[in-house]
VOPAGU-2260 file (C-alpha; in pm, 1 decimal, decimal comma):
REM VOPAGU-2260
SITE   aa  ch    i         X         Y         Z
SITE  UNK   A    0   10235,9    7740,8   -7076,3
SITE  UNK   A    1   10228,1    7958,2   -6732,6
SITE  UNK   A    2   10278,9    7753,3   -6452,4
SITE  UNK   A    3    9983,8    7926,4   -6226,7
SITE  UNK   A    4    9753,4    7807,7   -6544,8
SITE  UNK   A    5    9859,7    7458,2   -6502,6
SITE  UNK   A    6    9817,9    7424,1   -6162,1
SITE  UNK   A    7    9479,2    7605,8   -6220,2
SITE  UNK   A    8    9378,8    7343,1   -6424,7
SITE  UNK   A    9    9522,8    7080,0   -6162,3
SITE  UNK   A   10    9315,2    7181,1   -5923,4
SITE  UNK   A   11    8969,1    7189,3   -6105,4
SITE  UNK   A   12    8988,0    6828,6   -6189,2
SITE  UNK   A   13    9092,8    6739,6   -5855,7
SITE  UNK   A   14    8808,2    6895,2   -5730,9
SITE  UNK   A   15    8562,1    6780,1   -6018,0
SITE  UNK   A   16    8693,2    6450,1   -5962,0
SITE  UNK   A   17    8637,6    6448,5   -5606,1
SITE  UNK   A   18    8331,5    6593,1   -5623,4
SITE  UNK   A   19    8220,7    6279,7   -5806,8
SITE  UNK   A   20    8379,8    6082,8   -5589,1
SITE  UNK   A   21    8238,0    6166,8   -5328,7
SITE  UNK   A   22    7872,3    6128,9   -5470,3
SITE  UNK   A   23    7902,1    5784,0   -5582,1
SITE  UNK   A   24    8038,8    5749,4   -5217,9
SITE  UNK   A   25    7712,4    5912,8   -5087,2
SITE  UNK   A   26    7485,1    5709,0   -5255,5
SITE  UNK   A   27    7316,5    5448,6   -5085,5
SITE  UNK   A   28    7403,0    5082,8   -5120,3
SITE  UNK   A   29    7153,3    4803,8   -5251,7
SITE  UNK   A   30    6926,8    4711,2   -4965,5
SITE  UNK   A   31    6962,3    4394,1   -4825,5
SITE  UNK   A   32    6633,6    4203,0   -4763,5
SITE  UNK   A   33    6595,6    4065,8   -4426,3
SITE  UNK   A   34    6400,6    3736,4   -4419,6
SITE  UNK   A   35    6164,8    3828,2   -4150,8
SITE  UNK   A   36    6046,0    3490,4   -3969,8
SITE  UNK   A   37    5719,1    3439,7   -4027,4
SITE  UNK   A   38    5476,0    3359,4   -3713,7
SITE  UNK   A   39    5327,9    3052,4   -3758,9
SITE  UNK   A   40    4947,8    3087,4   -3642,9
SITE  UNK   A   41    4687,1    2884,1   -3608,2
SITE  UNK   A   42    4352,4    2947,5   -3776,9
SITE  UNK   A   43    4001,4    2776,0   -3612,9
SITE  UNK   A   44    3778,1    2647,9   -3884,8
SITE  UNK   A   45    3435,0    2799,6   -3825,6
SITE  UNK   A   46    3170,8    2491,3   -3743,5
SITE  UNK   A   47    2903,7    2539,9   -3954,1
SITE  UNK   A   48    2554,1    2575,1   -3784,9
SITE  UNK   A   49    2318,9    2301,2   -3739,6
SITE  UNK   A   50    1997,6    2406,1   -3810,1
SITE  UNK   A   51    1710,0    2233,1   -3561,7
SITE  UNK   A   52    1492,5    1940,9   -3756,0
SITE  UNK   A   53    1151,1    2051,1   -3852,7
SITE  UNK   A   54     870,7    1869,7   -3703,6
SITE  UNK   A   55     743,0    1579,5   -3901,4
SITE  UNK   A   56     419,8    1645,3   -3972,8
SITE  UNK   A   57     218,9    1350,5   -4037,8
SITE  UNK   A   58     -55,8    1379,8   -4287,6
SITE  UNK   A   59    -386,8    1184,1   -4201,9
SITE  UNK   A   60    -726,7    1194,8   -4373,8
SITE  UNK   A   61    -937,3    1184,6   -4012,5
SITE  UNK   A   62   -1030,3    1450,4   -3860,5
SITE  UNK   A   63    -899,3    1615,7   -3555,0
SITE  UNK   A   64   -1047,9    1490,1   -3262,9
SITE  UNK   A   65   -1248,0    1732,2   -3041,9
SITE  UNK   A   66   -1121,9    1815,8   -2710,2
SITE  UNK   A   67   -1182,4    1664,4   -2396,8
SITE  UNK   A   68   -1201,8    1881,7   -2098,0
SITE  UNK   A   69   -1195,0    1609,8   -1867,8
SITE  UNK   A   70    -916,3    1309,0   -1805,2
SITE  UNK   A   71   -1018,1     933,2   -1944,9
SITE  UNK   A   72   -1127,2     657,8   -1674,0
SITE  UNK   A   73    -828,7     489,6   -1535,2
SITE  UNK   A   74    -826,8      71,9   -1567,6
SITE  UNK   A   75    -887,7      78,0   -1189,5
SITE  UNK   A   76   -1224,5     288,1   -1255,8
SITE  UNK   A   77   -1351,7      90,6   -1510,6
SITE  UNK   A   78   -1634,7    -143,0   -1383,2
SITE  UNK   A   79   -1505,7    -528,1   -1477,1
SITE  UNK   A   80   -1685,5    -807,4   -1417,7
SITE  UNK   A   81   -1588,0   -1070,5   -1272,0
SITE  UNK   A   82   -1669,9   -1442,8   -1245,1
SITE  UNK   A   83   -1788,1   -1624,9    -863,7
SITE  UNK   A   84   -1528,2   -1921,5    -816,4
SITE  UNK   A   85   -1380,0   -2103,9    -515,3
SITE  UNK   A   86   -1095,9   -1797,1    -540,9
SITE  UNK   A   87   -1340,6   -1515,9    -537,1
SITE  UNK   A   88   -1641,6   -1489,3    -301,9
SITE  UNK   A   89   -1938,8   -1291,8    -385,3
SITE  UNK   A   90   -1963,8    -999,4    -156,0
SITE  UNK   A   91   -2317,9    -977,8      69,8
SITE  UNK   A   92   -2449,6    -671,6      41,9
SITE  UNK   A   93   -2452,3    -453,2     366,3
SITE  UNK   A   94   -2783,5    -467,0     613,3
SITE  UNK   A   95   -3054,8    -266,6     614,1
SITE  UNK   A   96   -3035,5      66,3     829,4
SITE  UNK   A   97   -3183,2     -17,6    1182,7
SITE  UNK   A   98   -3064,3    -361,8    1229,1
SITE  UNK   A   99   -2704,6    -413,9    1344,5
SITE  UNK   A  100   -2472,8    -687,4    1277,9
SITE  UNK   A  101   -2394,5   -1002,3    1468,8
SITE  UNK   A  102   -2050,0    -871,1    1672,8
SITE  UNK   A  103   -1951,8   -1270,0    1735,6
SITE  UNK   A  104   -2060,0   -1593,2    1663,7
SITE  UNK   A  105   -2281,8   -1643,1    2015,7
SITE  UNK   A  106   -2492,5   -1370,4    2086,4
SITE  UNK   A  107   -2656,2   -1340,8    2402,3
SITE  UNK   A  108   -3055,0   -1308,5    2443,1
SITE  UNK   A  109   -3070,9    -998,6    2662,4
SITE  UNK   A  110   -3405,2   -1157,7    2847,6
SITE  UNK   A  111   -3462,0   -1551,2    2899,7
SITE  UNK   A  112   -3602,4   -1718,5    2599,8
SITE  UNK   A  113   -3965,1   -1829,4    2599,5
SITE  UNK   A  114   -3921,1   -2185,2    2437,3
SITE  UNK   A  115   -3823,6   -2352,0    2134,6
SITE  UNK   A  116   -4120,1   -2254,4    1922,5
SITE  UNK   A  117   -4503,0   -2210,8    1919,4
SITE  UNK   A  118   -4684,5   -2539,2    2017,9
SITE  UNK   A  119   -4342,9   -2673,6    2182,2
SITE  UNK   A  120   -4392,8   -2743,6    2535,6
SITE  UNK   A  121   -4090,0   -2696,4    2776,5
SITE  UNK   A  122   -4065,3   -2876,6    3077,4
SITE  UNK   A  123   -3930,8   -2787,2    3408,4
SITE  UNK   A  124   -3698,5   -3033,0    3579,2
SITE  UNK   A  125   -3970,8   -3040,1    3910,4
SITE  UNK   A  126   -4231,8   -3202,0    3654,6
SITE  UNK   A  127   -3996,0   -3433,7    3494,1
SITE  UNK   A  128   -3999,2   -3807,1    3635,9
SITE  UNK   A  129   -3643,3   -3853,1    3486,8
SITE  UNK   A  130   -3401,9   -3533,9    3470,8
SITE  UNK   A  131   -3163,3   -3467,1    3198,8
SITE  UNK   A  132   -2806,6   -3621,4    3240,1
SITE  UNK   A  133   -2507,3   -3524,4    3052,3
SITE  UNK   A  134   -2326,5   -3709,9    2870,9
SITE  UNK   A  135   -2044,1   -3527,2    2671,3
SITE  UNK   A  136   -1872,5   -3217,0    2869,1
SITE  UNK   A  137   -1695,5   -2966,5    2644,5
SITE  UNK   A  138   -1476,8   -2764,8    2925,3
SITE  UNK   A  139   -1466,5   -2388,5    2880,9
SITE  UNK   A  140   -1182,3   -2229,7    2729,2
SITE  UNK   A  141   -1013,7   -2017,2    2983,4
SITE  UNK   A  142    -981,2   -1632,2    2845,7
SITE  UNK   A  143    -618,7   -1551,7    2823,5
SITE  UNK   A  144    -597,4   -1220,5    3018,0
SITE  UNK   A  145    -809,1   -1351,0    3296,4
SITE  UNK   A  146    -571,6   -1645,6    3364,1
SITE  UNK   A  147    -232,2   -1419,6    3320,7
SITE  UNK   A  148    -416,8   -1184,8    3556,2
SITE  UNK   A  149    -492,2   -1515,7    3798,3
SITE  UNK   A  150    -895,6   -1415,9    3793,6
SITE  UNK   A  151   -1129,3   -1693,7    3880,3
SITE  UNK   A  152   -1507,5   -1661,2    3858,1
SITE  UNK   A  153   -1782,2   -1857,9    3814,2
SITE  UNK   A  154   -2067,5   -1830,8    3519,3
SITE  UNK   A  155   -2429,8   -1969,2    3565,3
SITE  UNK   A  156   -2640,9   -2110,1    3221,1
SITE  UNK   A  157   -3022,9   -2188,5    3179,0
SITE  UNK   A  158   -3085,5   -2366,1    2829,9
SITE  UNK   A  159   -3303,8   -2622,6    2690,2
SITE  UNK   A  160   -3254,9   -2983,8    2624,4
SITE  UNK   A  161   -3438,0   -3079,6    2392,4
SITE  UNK   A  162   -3551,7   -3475,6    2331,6
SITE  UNK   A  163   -3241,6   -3586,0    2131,3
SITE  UNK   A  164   -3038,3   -3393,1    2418,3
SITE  UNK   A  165   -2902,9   -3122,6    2223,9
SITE  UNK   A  166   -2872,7   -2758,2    2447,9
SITE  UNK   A  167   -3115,9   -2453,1    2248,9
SITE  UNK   A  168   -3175,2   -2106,5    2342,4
SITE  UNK   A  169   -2859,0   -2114,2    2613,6
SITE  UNK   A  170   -2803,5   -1803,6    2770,3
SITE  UNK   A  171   -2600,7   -1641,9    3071,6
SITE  UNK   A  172   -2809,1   -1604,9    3395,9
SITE  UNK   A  173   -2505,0   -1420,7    3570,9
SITE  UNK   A  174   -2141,2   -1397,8    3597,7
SITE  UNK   A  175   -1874,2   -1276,5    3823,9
SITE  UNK   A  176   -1697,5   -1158,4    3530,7
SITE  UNK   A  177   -1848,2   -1069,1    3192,4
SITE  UNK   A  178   -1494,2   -1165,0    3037,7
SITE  UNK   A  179   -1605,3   -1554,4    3133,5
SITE  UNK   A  180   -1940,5   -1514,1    2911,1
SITE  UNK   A  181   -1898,3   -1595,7    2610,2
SITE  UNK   A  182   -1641,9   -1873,0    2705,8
SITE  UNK   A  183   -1900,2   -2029,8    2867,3
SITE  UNK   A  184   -2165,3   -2015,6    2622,3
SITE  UNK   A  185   -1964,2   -2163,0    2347,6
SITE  UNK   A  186   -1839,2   -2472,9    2579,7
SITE  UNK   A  187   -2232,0   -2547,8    2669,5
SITE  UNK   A  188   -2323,6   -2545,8    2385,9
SITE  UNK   A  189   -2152,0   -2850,2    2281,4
SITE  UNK   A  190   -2255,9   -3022,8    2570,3
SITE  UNK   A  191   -2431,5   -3391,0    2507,7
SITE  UNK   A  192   -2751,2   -3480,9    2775,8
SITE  UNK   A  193   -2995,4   -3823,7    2806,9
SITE  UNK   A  194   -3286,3   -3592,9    2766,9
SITE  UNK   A  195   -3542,7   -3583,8    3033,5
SITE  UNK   A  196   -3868,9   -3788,0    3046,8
SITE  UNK   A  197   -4210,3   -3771,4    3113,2
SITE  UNK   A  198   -4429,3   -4045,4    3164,7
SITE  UNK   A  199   -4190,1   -4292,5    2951,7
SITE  UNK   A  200   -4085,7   -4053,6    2676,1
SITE  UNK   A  201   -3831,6   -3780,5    2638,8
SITE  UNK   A  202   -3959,0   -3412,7    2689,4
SITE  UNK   A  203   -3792,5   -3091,1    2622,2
SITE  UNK   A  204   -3691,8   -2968,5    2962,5
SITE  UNK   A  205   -3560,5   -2653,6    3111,5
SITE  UNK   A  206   -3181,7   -2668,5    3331,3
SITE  UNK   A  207   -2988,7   -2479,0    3502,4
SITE  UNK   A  208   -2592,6   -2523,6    3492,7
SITE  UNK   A  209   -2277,7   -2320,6    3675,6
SITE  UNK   A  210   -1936,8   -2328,0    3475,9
SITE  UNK   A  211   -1659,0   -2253,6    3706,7
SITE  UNK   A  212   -1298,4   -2088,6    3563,2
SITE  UNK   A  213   -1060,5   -2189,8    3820,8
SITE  UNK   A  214    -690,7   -2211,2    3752,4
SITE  UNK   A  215    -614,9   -2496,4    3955,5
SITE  UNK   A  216    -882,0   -2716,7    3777,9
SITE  UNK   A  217    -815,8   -2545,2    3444,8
């Protein structure tokens, strides 16, 4: 055989061989698989929703009430009655229009009184053969501002003695002070007397007395 056939021939299957060669060479490998780390997460559970309670309706055979446009009586406004005992004391009812209550418990007669009474006959201590004498003296309570204020005065009282010598009707003739009034009043009035007499027996009789509010004497 020529040599320049040979060679020819040498060359072709270098090249064909190379040629496949080279393409297993270019193809690409098996591809590794990565284990890619999975992120752990979290997921939230969805609550489910509550749904509100229905009324209870409660079933009843009356009928519905009508409705009141005004507001029921209160237990204070509803009238009780209640029983008179030593704990509860019947209320008086309030006076008449026109007259006006007692403001103490002396009053004083605004004019000098007449006498104990229709038919009663009152004596003057000129007609009387035996004048009234005390026997009991209640002394006058001194007022308490007129003594911290060191006030003296002097109070003058016509009254009756009647013939179991009790003092009636007693009322102030005058006063230095009108603060010693009613002080006065209220001590002669517990005053004690012999009544007076009249040919052998007692008589009612008319007197005069002064009260005197001194501090020294109190």
């Amino acid at each position: 055989m020529r040599r320049d056939l040979i060679i020819g021939i040498l060359i072709s299957i270098a090249i064909h061989g190379g040629t496949v060669w080279l393409g297993e060479a270019m193809k690409p490998g098996p591809k590794k698989h990565v284990a890619q780390k999975e992120e752990q997460t979290v997921q939230l559970m969805e609550m489910p929703k509550i749904e509100p309670d229905e009324p209870e309706t409660i079933e009843s055979d009356e009928a519905p009430a009508a409705q009141v446009d005004f507001a029921p009586p209160m237990q204070t406004d509803v009238p009780q009655l209640v029983q008179v005992d030593s704990f509860v004391q019947q209320v008086q009812p309030p006076p008449p229009e026109g007259l006006k209550p007692a403001t103490g418990v002396i009053s004083i007669p605004q004019g000098r009184p007449t006498g104990l009474g229709k038919g009663v006959q009152v004596f003057d201590i000129s007609q009387l053969d035996q004048q009234p004498q005390p026997k009991f003296r209640a002394p006058p309570q001194y007022p308490f501002e007129m003594k911290r204020q060191g006030i003296t005065g002097d109070v003058l009282l016509e009254f009756i003695v009647d013939t179991n010598g009790d003092v009636r009707n007693a009322y102030v003739v005058k006063a230095s002070h009108r603060e010693f009034e009613n002080s006065a009043l209220q001590a002669i009035t517990k005053w004690k007397f012999r009544p007076g007499k009249k040919g052998g027996r007692a008589v009612n009789s008319r007197v005069q007395q002064p009260l005197s509010f001194n501090l020294n004497n109190d």
